[in-house]
MIVO-666151 format. One record per atom (N, C-alpha, C): residue number from 1; residue in three letters; x, y, z. Coordinates in steps of 0.1 Angstrom, whole numbers. Example, Ala and Ser with C-alpha at 12.3 -4.5 7.8 and 13.67 -1.06 7.14 Angstrom:
! residues 2
<node><banu>1</banu><guba>ALA</guba><xx>132</xx><yy>-57</yy><zz>78</zz></node>
<node><banu>1</banu><guba>ALA</guba><xx>123</xx><yy>-45</yy><zz>78</zz></node>
<node><banu>1</banu><guba>ALA</guba><xx>132</xx><yy>-33</yy><zz>78</zz></node>
<node><banu>2</banu><guba>SER</guba><xx>128</xx><yy>-22</yy><zz>71</zz></node>
<node><banu>2</banu><guba>SER</guba><xx>137</xx><yy>-11</yy><zz>71</zz></node>
<node><banu>2</banu><guba>SER</guba><xx>129</xx><yy>0</yy><zz>79</zz></node>
This chain:
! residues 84
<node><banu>1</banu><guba>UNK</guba><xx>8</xx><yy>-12</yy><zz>0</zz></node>
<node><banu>1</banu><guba>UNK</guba><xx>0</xx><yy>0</yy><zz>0</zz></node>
<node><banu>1</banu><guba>UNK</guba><xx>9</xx><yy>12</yy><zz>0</zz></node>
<node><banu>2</banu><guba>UNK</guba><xx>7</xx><yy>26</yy><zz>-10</zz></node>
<node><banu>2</banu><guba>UNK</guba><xx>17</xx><yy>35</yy><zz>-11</zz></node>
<node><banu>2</banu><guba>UNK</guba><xx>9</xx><yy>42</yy><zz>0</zz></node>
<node><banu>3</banu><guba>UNK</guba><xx>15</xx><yy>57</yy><zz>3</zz></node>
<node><banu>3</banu><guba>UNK</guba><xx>14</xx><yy>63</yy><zz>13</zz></node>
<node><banu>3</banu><guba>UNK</guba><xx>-5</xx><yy>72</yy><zz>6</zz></node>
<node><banu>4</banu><guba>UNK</guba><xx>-2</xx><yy>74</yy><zz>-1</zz></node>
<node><banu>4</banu><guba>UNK</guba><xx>-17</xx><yy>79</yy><zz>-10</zz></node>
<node><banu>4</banu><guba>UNK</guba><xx>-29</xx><yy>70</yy><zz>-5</zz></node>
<node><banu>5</banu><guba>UNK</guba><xx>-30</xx><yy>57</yy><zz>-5</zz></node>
<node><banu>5</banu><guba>UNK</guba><xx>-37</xx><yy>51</yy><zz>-3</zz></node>
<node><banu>5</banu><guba>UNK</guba><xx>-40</xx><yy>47</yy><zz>11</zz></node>
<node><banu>6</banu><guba>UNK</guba><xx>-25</xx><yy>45</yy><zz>18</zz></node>
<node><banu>6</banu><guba>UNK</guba><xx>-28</xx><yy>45</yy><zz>30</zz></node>
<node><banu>6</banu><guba>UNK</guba><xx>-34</xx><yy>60</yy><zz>39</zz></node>
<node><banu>7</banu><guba>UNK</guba><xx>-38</xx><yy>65</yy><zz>39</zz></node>
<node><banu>7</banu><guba>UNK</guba><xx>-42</xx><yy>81</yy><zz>38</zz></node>
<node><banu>7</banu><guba>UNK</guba><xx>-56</xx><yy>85</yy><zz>35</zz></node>
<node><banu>8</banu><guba>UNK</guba><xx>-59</xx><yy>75</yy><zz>26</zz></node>
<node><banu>8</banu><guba>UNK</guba><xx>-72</xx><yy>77</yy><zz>23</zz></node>
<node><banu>8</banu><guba>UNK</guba><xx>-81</xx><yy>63</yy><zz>25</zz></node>
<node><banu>9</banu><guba>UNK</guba><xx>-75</xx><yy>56</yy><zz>32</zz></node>
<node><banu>9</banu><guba>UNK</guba><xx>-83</xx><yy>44</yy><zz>40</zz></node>
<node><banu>9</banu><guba>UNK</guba><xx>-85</xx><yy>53</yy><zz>55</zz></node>
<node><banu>10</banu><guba>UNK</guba><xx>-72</xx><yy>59</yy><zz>61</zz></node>
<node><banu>10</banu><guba>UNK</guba><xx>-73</xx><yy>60</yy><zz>70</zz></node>
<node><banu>10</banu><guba>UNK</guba><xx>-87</xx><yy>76</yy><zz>75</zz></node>
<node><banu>11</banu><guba>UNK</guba><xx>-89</xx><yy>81</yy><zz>63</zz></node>
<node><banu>11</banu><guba>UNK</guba><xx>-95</xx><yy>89</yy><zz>63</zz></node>
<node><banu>11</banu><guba>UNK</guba><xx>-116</xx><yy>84</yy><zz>59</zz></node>
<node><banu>12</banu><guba>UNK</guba><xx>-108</xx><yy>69</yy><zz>52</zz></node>
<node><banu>12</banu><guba>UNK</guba><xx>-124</xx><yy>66</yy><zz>49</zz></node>
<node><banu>12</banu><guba>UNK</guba><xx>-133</xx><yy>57</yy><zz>63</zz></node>
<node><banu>13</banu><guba>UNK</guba><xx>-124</xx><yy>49</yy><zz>70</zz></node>
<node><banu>13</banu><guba>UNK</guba><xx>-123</xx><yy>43</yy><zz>85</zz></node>
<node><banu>13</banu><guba>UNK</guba><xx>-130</xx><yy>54</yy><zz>89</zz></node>
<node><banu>14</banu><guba>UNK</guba><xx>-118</xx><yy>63</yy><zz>91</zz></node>
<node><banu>14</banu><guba>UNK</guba><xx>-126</xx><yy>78</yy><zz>104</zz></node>
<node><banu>14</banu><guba>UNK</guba><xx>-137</xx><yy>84</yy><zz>102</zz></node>
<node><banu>15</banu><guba>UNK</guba><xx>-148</xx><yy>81</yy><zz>87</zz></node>
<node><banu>15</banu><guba>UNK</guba><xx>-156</xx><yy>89</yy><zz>85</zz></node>
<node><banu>15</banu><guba>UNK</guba><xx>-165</xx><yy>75</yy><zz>89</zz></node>
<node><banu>16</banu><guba>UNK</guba><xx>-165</xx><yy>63</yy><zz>89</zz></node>
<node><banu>16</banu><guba>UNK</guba><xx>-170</xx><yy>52</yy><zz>92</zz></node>
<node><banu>16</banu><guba>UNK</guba><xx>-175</xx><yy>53</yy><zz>107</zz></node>
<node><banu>17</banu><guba>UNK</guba><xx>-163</xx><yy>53</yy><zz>112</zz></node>
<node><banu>17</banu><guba>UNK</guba><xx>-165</xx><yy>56</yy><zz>131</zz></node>
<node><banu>17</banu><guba>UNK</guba><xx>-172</xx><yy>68</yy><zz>135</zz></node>
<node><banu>18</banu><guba>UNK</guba><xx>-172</xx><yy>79</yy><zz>121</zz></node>
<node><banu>18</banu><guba>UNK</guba><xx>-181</xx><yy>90</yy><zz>128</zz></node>
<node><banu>18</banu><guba>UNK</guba><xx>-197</xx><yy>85</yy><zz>125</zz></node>
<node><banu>19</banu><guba>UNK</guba><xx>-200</xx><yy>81</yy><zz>114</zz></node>
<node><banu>19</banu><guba>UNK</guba><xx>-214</xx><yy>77</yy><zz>109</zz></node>
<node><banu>19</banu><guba>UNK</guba><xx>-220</xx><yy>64</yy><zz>121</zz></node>
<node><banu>20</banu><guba>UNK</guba><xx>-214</xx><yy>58</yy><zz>131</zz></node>
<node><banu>20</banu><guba>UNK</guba><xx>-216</xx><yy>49</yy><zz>134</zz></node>
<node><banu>20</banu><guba>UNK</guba><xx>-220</xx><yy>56</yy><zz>146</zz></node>
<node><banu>21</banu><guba>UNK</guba><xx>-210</xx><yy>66</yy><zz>153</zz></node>
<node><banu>21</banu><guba>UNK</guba><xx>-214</xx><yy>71</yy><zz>167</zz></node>
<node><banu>21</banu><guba>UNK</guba><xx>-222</xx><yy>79</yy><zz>163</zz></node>
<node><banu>22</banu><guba>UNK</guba><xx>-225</xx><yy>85</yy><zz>154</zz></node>
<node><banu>22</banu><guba>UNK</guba><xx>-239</xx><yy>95</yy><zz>151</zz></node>
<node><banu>22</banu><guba>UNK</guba><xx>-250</xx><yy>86</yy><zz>151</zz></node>
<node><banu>23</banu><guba>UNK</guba><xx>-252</xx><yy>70</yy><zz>148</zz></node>
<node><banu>23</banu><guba>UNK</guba><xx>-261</xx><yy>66</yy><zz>153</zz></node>
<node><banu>23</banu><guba>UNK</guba><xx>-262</xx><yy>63</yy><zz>163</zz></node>
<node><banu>24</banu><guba>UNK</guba><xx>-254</xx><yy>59</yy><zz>168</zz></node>
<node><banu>24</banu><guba>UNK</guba><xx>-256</xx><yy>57</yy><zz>185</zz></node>
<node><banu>24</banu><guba>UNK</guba><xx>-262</xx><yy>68</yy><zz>189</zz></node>
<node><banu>25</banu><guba>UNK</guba><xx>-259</xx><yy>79</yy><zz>190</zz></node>
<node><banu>25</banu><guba>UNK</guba><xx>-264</xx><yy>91</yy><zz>196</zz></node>
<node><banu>25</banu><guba>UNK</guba><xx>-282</xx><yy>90</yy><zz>192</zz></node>
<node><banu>26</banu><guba>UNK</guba><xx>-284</xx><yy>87</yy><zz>180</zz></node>
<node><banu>26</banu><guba>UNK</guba><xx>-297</xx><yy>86</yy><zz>182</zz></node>
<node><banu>26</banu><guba>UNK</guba><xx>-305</xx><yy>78</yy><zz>193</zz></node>
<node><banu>27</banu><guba>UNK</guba><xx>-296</xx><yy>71</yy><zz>203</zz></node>
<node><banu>27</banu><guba>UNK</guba><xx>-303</xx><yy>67</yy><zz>212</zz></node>
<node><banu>27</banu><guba>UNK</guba><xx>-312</xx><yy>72</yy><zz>220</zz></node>
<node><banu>28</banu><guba>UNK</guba><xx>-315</xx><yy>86</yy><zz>223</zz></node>
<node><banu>28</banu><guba>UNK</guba><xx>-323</xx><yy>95</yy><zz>228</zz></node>
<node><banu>28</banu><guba>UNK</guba><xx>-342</xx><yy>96</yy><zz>219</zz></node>
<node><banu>29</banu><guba>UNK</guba><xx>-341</xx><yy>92</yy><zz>207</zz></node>
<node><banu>29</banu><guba>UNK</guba><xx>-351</xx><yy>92</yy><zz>200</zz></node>
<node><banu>29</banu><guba>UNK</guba><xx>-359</xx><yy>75</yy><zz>200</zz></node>
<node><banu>30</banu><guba>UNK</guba><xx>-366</xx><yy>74</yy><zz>200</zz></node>
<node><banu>30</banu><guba>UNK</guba><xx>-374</xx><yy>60</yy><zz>204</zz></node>
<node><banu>30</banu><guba>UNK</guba><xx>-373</xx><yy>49</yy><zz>192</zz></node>
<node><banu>31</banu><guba>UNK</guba><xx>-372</xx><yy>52</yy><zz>182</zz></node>
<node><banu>31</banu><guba>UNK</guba><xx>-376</xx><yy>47</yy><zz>167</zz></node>
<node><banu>31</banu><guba>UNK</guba><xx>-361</xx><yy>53</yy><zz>157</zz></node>
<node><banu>32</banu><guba>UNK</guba><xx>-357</xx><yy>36</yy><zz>151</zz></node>
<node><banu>32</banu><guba>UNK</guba><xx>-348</xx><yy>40</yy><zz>142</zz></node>
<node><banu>32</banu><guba>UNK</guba><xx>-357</xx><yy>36</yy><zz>126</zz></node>
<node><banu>33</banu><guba>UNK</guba><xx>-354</xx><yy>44</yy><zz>117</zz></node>
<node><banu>33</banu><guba>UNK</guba><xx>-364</xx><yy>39</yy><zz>105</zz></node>
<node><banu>33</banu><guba>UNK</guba><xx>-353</xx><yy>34</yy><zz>93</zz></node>
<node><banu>34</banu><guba>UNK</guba><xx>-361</xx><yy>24</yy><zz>87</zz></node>
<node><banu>34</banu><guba>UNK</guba><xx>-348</xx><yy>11</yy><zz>83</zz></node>
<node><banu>34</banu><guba>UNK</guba><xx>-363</xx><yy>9</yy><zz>69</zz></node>
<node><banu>35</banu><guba>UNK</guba><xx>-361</xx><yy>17</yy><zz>59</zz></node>
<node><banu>35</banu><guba>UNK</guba><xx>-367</xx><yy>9</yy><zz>44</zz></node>
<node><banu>35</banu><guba>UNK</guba><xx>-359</xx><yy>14</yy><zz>34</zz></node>
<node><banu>36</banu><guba>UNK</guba><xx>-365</xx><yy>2</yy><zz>20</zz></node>
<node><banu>36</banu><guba>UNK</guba><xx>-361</xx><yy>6</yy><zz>9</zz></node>
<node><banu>36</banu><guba>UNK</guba><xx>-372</xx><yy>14</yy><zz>0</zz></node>
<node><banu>37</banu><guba>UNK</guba><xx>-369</xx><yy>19</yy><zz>-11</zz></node>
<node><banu>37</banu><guba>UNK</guba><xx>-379</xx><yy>19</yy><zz>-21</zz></node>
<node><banu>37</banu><guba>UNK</guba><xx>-389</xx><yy>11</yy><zz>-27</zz></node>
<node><banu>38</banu><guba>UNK</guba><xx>-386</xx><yy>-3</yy><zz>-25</zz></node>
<node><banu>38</banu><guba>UNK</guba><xx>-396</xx><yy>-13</yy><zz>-36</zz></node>
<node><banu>38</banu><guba>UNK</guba><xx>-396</xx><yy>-21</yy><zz>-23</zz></node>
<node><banu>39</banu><guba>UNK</guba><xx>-390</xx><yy>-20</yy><zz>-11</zz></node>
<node><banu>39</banu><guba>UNK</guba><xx>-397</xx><yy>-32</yy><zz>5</zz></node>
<node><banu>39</banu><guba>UNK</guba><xx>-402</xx><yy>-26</yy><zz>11</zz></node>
<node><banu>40</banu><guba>UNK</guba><xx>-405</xx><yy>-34</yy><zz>17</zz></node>
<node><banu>40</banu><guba>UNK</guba><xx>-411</xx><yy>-29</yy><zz>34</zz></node>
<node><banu>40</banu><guba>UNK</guba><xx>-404</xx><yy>-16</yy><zz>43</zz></node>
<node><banu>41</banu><guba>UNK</guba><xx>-413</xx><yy>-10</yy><zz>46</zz></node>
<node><banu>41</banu><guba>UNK</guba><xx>-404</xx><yy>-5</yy><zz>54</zz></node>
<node><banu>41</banu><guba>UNK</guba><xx>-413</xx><yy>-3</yy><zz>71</zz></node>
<node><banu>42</banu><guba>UNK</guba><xx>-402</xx><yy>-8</yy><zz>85</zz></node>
<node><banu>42</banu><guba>UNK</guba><xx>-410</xx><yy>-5</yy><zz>95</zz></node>
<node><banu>42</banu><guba>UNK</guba><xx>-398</xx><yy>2</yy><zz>107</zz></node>
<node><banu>43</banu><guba>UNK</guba><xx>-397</xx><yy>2</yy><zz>112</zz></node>
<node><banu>43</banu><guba>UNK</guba><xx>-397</xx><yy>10</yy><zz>127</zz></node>
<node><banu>43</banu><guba>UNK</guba><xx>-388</xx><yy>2</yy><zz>139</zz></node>
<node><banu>44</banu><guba>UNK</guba><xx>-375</xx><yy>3</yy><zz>142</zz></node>
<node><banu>44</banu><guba>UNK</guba><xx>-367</xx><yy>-8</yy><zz>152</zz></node>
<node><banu>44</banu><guba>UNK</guba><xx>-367</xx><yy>5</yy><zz>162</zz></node>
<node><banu>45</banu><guba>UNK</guba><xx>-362</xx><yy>1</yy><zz>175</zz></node>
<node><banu>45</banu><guba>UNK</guba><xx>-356</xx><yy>5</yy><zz>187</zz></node>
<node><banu>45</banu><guba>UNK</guba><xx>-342</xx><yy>7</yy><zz>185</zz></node>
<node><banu>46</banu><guba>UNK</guba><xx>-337</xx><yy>16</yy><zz>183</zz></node>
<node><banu>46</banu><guba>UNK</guba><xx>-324</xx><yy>20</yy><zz>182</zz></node>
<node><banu>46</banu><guba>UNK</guba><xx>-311</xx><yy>8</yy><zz>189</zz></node>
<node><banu>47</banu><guba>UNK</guba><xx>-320</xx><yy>2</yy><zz>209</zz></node>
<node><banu>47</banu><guba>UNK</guba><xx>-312</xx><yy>-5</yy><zz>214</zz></node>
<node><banu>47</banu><guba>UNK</guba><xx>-312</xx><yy>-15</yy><zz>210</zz></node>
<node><banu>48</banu><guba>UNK</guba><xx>-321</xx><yy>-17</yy><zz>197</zz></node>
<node><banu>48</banu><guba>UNK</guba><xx>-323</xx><yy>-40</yy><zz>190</zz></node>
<node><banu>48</banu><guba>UNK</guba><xx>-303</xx><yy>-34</yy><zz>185</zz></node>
<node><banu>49</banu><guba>UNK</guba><xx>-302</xx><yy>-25</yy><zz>177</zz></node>
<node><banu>49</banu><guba>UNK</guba><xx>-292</xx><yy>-24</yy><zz>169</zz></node>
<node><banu>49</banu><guba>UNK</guba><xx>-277</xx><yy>-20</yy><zz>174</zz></node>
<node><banu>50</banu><guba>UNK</guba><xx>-278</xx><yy>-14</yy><zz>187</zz></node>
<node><banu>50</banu><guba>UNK</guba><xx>-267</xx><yy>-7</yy><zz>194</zz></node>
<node><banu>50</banu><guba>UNK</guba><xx>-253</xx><yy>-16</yy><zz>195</zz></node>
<node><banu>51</banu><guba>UNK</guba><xx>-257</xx><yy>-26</yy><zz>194</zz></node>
<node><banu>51</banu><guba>UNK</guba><xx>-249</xx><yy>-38</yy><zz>200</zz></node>
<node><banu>51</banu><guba>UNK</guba><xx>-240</xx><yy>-39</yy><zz>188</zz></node>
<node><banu>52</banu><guba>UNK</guba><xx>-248</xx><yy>-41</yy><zz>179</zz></node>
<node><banu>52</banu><guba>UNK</guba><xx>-239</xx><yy>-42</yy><zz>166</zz></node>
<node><banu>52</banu><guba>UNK</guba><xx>-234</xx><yy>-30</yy><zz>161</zz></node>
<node><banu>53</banu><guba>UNK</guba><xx>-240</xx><yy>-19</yy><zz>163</zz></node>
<node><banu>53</banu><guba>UNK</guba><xx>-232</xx><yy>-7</yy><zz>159</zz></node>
<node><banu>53</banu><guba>UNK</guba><xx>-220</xx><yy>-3</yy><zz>165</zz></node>
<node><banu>54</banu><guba>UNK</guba><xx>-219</xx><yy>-6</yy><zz>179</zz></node>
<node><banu>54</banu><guba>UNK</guba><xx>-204</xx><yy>-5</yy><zz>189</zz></node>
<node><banu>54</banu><guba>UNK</guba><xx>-198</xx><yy>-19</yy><zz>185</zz></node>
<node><banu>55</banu><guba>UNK</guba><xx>-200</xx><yy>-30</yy><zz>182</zz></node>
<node><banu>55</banu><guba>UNK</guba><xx>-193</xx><yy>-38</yy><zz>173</zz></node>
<node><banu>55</banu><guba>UNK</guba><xx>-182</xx><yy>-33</yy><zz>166</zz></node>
<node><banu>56</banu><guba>UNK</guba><xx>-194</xx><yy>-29</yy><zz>152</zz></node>
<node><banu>56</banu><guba>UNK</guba><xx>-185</xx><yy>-24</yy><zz>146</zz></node>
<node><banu>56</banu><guba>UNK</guba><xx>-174</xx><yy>-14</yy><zz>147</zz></node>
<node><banu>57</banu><guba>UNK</guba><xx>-181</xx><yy>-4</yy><zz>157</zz></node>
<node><banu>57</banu><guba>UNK</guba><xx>-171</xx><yy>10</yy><zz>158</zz></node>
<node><banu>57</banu><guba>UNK</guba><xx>-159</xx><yy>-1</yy><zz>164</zz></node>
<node><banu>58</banu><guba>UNK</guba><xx>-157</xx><yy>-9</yy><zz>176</zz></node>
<node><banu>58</banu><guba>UNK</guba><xx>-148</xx><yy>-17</yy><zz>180</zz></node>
<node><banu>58</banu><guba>UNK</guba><xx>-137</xx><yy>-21</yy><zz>167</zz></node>
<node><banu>59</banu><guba>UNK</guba><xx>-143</xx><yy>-27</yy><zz>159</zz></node>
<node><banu>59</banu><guba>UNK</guba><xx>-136</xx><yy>-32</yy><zz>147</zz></node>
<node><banu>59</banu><guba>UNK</guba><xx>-129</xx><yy>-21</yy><zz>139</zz></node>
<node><banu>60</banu><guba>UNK</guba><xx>-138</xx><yy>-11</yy><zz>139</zz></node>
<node><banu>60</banu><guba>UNK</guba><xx>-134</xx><yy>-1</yy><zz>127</zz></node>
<node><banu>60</banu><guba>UNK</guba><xx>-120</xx><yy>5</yy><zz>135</zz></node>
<node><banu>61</banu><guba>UNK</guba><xx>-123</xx><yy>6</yy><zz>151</zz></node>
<node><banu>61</banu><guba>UNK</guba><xx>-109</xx><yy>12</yy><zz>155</zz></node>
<node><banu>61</banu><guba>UNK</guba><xx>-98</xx><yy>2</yy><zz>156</zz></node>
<node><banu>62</banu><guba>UNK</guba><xx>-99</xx><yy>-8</yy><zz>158</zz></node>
<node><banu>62</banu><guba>UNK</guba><xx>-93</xx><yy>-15</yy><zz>156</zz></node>
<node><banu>62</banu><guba>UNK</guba><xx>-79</xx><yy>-16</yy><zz>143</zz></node>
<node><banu>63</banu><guba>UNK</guba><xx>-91</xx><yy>-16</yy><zz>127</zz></node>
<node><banu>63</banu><guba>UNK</guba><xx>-86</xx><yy>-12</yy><zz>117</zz></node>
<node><banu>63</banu><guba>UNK</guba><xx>-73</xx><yy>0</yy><zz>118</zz></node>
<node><banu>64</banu><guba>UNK</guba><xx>-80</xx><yy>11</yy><zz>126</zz></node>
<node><banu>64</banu><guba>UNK</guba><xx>-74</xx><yy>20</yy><zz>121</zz></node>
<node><banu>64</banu><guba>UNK</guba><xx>-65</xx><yy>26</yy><zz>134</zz></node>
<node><banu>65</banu><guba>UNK</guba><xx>-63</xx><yy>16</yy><zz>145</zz></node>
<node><banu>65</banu><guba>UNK</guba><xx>-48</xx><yy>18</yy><zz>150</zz></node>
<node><banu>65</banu><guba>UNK</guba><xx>-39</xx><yy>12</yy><zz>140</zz></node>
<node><banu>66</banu><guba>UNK</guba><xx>-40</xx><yy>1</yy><zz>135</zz></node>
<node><banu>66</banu><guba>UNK</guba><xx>-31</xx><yy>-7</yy><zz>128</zz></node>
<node><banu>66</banu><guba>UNK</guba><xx>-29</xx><yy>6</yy><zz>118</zz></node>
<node><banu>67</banu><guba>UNK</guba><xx>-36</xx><yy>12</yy><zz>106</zz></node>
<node><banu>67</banu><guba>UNK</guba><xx>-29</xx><yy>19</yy><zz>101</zz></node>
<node><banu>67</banu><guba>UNK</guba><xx>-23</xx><yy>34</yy><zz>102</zz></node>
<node><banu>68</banu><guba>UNK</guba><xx>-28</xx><yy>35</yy><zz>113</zz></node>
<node><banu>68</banu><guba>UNK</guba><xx>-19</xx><yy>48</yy><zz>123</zz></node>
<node><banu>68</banu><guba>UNK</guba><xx>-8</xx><yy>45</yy><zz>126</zz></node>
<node><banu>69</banu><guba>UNK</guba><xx>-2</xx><yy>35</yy><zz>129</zz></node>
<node><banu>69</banu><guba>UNK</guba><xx>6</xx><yy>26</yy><zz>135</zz></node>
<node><banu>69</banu><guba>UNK</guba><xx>15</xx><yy>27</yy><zz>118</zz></node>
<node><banu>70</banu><guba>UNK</guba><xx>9</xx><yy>24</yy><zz>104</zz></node>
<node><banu>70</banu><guba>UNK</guba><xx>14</xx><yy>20</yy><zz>92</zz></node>
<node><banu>70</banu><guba>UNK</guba><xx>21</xx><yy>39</yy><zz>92</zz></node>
<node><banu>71</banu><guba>UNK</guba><xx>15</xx><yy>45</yy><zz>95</zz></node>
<node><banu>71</banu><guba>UNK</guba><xx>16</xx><yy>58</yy><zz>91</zz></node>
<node><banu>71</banu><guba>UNK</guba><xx>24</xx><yy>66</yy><zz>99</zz></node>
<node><banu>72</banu><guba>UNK</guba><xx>28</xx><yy>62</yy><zz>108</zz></node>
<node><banu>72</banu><guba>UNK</guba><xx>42</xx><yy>64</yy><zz>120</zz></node>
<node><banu>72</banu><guba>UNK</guba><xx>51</xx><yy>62</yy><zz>114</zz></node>
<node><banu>73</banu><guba>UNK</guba><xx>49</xx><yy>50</yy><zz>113</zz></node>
<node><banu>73</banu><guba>UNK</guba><xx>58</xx><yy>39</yy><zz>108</zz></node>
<node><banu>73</banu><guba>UNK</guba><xx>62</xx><yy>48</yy><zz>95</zz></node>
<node><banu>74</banu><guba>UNK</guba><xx>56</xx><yy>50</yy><zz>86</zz></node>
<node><banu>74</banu><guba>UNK</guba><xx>57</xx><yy>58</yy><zz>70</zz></node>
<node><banu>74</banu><guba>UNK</guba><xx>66</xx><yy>72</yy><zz>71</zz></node>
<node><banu>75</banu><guba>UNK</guba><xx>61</xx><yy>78</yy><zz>86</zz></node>
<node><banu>75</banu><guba>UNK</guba><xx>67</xx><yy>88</yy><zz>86</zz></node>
<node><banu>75</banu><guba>UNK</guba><xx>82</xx><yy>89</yy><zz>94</zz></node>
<node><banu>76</banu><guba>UNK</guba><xx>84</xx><yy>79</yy><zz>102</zz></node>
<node><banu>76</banu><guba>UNK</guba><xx>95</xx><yy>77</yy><zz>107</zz></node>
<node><banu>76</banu><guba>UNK</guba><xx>110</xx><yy>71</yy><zz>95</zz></node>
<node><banu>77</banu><guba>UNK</guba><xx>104</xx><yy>63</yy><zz>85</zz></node>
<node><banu>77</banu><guba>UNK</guba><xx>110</xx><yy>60</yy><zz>75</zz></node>
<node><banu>77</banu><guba>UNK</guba><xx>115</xx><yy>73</yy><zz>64</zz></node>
<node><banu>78</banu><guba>UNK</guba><xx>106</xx><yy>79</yy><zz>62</zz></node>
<node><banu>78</banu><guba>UNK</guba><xx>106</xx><yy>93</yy><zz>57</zz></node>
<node><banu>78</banu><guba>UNK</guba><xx>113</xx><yy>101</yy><zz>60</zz></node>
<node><banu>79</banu><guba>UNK</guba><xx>115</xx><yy>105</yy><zz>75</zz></node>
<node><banu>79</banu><guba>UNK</guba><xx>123</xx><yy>112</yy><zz>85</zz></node>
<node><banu>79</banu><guba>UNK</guba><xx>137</xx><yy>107</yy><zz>81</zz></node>
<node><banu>80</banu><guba>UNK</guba><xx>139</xx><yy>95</yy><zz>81</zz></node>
<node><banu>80</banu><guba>UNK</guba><xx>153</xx><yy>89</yy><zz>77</zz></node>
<node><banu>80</banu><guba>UNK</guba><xx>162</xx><yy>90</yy><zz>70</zz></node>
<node><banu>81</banu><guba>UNK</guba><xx>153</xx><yy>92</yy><zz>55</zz></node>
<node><banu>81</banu><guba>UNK</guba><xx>158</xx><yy>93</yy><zz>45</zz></node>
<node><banu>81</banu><guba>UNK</guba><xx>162</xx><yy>110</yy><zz>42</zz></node>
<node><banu>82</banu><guba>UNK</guba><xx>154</xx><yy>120</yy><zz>49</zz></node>
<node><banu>82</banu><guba>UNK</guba><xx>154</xx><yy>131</yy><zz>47</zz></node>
<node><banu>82</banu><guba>UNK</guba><xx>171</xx><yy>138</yy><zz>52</zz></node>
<node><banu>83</banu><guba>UNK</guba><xx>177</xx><yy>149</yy><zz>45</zz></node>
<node><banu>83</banu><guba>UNK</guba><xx>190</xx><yy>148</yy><zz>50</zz></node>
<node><banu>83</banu><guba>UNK</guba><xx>186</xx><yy>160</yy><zz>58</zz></node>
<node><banu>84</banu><guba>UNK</guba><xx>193</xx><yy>159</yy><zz>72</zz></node>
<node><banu>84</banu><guba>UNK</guba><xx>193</xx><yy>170</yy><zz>84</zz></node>
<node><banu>84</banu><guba>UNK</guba><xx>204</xx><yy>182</yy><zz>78</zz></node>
């Protein structure tokens, strides 16, 4: 992975973890609304879903120590090469 790419995962992760705690926060409102255009659509409790939404946030951060960790790493390599 070049440094471009790692950069823009780590930026697509972070917009991930924000979309996820923005639903969590809807936990104050009673009803989460969940349809498509051509299905059904009805009405969950925000807490049926909570569980799996901090799941995921868990995972997503997870992801994205590892590549904060790639991008230390990227810049300490960088630092190296650079002449003082």
């Amino acid at each position: 992975m070049n440094i471009k790419e790692l950069l823009e995962n780590i930026r697509e992760i972070s917009e991930k973890i924000d979309k996820a705690k923005r639903l969590l926060d809807r936990r104050s409102h009673d009803n989460f609304y969940i349809g498509s255009k051509n299905g059904p659509n009805f009405y969950i409790h925000i807490d049926e879903i909570a569980p799996i939404i901090e799941l995921k946030i868990e995972t997503l951060n997870t992801k994205l120590k590892v590549l904060l960790d790639a991008q230390l790493t990227a810049e300490r390599v960088i630092a190296g090469l650079m002449p003082k």
